[in-house]
PATOR-42836 format. One record per residue (C-alpha): residue number from 1; z, x, y. Coordinates in nm, 2 decimals. Layout:
! residues N
<pt n="NUM" c3="Z" c1="X" c2="Y"/>
...
***
This chain:
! residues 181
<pt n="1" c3="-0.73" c1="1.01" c2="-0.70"/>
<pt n="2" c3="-0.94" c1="1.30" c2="-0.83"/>
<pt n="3" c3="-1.16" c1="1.23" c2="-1.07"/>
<pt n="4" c3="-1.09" c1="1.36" c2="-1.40"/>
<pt n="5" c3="-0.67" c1="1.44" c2="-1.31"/>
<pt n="6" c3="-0.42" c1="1.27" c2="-1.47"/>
<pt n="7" c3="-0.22" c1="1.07" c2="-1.17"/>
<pt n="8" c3="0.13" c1="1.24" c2="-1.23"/>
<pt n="9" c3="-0.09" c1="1.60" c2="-1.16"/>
<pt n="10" c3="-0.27" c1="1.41" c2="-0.87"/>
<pt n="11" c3="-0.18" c1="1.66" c2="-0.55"/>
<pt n="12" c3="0.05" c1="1.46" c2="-0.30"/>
<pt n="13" c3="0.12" c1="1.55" c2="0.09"/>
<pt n="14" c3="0.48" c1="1.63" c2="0.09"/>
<pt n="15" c3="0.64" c1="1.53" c2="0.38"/>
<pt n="16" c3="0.97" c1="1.58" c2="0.55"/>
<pt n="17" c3="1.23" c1="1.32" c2="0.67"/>
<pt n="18" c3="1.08" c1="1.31" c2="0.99"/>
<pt n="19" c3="0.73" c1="1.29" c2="0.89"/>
<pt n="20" c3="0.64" c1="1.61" c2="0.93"/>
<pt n="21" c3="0.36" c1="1.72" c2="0.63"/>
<pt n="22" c3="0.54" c1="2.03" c2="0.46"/>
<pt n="23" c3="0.38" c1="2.13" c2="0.14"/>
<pt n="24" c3="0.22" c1="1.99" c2="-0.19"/>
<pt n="25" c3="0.30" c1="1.85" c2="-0.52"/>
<pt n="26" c3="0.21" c1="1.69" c2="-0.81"/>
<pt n="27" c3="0.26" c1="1.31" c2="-0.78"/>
<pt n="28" c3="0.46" c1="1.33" c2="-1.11"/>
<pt n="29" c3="0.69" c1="1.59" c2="-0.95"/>
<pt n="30" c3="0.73" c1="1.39" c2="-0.59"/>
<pt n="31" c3="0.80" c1="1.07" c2="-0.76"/>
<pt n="32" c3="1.06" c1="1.23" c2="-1.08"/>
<pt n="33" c3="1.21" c1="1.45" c2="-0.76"/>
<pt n="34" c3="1.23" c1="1.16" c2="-0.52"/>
<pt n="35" c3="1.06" c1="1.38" c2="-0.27"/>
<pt n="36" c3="0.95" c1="1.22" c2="0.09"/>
<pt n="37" c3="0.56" c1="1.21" c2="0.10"/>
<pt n="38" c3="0.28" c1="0.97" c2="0.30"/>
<pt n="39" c3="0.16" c1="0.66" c2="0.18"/>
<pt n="40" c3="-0.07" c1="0.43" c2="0.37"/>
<pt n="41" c3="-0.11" c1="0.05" c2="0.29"/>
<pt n="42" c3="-0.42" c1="-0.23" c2="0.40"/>
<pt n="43" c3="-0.33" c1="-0.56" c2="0.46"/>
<pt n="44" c3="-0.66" c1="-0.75" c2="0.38"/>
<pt n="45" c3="-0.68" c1="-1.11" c2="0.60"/>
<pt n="46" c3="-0.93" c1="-1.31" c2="0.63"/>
<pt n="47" c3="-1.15" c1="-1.34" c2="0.90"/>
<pt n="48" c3="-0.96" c1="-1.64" c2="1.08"/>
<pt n="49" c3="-0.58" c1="-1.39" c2="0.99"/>
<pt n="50" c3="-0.46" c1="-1.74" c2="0.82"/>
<pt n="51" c3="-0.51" c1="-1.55" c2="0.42"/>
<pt n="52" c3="-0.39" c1="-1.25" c2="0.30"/>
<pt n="53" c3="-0.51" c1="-1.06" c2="0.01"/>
<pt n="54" c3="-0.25" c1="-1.06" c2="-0.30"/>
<pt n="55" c3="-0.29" c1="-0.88" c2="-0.61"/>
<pt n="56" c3="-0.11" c1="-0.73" c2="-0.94"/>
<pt n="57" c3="-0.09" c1="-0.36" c2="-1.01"/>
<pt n="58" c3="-0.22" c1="-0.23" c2="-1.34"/>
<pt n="59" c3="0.09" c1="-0.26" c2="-1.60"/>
<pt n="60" c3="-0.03" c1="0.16" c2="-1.61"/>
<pt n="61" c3="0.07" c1="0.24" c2="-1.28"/>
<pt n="62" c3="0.32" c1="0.54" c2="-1.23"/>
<pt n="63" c3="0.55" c1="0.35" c2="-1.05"/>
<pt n="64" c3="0.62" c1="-0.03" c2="-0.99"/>
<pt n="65" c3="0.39" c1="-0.15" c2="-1.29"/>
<pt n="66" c3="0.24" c1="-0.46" c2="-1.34"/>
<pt n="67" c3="0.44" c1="-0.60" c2="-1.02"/>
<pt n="68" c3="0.28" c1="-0.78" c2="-0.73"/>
<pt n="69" c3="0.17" c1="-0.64" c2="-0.39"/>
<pt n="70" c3="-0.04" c1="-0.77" c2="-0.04"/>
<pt n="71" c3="-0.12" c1="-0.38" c2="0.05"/>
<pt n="72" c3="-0.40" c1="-0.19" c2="-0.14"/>
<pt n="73" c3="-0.29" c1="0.20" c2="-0.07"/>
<pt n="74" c3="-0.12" c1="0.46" c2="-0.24"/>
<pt n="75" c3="-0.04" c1="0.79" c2="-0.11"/>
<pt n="76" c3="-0.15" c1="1.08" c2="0.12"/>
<pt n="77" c3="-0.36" c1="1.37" c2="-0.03"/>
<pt n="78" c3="-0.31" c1="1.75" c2="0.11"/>
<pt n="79" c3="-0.53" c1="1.79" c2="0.42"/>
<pt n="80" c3="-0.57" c1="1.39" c2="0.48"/>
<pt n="81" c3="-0.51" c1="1.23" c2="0.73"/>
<pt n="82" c3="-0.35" c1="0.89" c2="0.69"/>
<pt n="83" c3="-0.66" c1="0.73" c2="0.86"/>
<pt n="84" c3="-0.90" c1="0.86" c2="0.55"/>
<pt n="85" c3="-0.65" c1="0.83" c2="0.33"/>
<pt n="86" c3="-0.64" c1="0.43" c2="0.36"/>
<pt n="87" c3="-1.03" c1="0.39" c2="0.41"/>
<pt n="88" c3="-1.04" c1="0.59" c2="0.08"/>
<pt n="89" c3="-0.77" c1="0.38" c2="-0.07"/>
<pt n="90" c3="-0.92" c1="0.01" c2="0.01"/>
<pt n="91" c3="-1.25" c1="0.14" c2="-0.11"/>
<pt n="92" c3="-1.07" c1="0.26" c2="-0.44"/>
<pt n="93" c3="-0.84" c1="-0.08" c2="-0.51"/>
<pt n="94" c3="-1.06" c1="-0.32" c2="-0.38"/>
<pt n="95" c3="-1.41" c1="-0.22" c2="-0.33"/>
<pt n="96" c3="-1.42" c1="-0.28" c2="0.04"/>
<pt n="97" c3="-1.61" c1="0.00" c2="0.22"/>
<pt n="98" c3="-1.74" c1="-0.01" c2="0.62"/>
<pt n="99" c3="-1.49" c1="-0.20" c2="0.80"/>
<pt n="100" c3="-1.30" c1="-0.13" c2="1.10"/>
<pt n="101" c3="-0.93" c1="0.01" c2="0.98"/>
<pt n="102" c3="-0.67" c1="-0.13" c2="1.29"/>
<pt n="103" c3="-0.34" c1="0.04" c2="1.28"/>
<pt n="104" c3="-0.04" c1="-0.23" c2="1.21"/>
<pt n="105" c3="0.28" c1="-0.20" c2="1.36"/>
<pt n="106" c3="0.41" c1="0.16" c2="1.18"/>
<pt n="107" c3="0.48" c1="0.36" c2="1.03"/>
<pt n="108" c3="0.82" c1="0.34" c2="0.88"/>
<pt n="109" c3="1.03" c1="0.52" c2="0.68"/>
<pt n="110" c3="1.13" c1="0.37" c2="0.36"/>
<pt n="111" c3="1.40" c1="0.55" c2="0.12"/>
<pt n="112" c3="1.61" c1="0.37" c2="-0.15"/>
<pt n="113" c3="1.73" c1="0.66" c2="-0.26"/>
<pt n="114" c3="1.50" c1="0.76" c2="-0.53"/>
<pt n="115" c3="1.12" c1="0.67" c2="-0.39"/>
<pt n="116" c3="1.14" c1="0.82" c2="-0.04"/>
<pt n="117" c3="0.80" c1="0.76" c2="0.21"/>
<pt n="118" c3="0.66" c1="0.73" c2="0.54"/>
<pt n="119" c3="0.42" c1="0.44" c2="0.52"/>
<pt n="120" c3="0.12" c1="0.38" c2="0.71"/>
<pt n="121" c3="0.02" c1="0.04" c2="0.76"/>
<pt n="122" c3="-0.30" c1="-0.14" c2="0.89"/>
<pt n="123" c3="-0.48" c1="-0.45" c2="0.87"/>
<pt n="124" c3="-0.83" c1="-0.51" c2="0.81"/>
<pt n="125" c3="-1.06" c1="-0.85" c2="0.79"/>
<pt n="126" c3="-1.24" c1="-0.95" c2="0.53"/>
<pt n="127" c3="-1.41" c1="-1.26" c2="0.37"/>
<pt n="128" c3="-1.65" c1="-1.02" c2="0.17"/>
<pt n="129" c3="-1.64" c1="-0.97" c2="-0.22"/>
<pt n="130" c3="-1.35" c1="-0.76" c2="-0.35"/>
<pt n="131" c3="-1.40" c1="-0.56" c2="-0.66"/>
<pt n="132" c3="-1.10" c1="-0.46" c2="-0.83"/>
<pt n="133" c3="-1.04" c1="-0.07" c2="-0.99"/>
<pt n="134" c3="-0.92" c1="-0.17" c2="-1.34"/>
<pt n="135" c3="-0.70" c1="0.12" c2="-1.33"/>
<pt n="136" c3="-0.55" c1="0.00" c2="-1.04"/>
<pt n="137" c3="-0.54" c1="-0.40" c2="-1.02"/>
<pt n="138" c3="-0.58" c1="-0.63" c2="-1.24"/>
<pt n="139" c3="-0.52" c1="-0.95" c2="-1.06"/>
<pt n="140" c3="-0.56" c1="-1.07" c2="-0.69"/>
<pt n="141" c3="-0.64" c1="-1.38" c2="-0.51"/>
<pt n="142" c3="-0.65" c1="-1.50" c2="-0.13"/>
<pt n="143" c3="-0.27" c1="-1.70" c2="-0.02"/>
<pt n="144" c3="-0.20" c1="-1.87" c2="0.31"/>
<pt n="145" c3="0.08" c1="-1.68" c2="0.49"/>
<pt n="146" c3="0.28" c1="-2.00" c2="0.38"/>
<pt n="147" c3="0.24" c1="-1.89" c2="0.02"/>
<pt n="148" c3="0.29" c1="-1.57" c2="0.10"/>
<pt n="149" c3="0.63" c1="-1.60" c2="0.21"/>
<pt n="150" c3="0.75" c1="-1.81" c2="-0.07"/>
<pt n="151" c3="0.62" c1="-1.55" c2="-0.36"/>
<pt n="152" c3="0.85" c1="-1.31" c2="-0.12"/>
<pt n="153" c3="1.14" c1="-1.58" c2="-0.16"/>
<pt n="154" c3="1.07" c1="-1.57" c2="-0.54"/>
<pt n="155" c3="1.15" c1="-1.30" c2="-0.68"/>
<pt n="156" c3="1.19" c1="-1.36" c2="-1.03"/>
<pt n="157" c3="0.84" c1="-1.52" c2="-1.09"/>
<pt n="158" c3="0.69" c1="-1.28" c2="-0.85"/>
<pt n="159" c3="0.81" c1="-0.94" c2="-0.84"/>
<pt n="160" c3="0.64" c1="-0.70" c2="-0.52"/>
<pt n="161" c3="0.66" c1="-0.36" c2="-0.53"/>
<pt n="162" c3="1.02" c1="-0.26" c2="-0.28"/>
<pt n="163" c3="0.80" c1="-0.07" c2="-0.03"/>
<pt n="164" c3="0.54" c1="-0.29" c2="0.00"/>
<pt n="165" c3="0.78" c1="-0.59" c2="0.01"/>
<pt n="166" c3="0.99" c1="-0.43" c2="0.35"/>
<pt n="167" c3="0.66" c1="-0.38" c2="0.46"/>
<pt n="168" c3="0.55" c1="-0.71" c2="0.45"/>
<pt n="169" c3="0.87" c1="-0.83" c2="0.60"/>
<pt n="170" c3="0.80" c1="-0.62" c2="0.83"/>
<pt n="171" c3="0.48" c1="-0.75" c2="0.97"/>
<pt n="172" c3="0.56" c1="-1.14" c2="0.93"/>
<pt n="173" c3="0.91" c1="-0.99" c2="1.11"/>
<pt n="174" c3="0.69" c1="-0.90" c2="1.39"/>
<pt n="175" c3="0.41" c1="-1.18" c2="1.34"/>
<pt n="176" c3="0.68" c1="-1.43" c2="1.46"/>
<pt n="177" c3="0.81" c1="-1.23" c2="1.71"/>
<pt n="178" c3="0.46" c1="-1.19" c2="1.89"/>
<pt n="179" c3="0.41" c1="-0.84" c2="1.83"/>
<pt n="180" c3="0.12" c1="-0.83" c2="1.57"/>
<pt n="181" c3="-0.16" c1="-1.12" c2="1.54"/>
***
């Protein structure tokens, strides 16, 4: 985000339903308008893949407060590529600067007929320190892929954000089918 702009004036990518970048708006306007924009989203493993990096969004947050997610991200500025947007967006979440982004398996289009996005994914590895943006998380901690999938199954006590959550379903989708490591 731009320092010093409130988020819901933040300029956002506007995209069209077949990805193609079109214009600009304010983030307030994209999200109230349900208009189709970029997002990107980092899945942080560990070194050895076998942990994944889980955290809480800010109870702040435009959109899907205080709700749980394993991709730090957010979305696509005007005249950035999805590339730098996701190196800028690790770096803002969770501290982590210098690493080797590896594109995942998308992106995809996700619409449920009121947030509407073309999501980015990659995966990076990590055993360094994370250093949450208070604005941004307030909670995260390392789960086995085990643990991961039973926070998925339990939705009540832990709520993910609906993008991030077909995302994720996505990968492991693919994990067990060979496609992804």
């Amino acid at each position: 985000m731009q320092a010093g702009t409130p988020a819901e004036d933040e300029p956002v990518a506007v995209y069209d339903p077949g990805g193609a970048v079109v214009g600009v708006a304010p983030r307030g306007v994209v999200y109230r308008d349900g208009l189709w924009h970029g997002t990107t989203g980092v899945l942080v493993r560990s070194i050895d893949g076998e942990r994944v990096y889980l955290h809480r969004r800010s109870p702040d947050k435009l959109i899907f407060p205080s709700m749980y997610d394993c991709w730090a991200g957010g979305v696509i500025g005007p005249d950035e590529s999805p590339d730098d947007a996701a190196a800028r967006e690790l770096a803002e979440e969770l501290g982590v600067t210098g690493v080797s982004l590896t594109r995942s398996y998308g992106p995809f289009a996700y619409d449920d007929g009121t947030l509407r996005c073309h999501m980015f994914t990659y995966e990076v590895r990590w055993d360094g320190p994370l250093h949450h943006q208070p604005e941004e998380v307030v909670w995260g901690d390392w789960v086995t892929l085990t643990e991961l999938r039973a926070r998925l199954a339990d939705g009540r006590r832990w709520p993910f954000v609906p993008d991030g959550r077909v995302g994720i379903e996505r990968w492991l989708a693919a994990r067990d089918a060979g496609i992804t490591g």
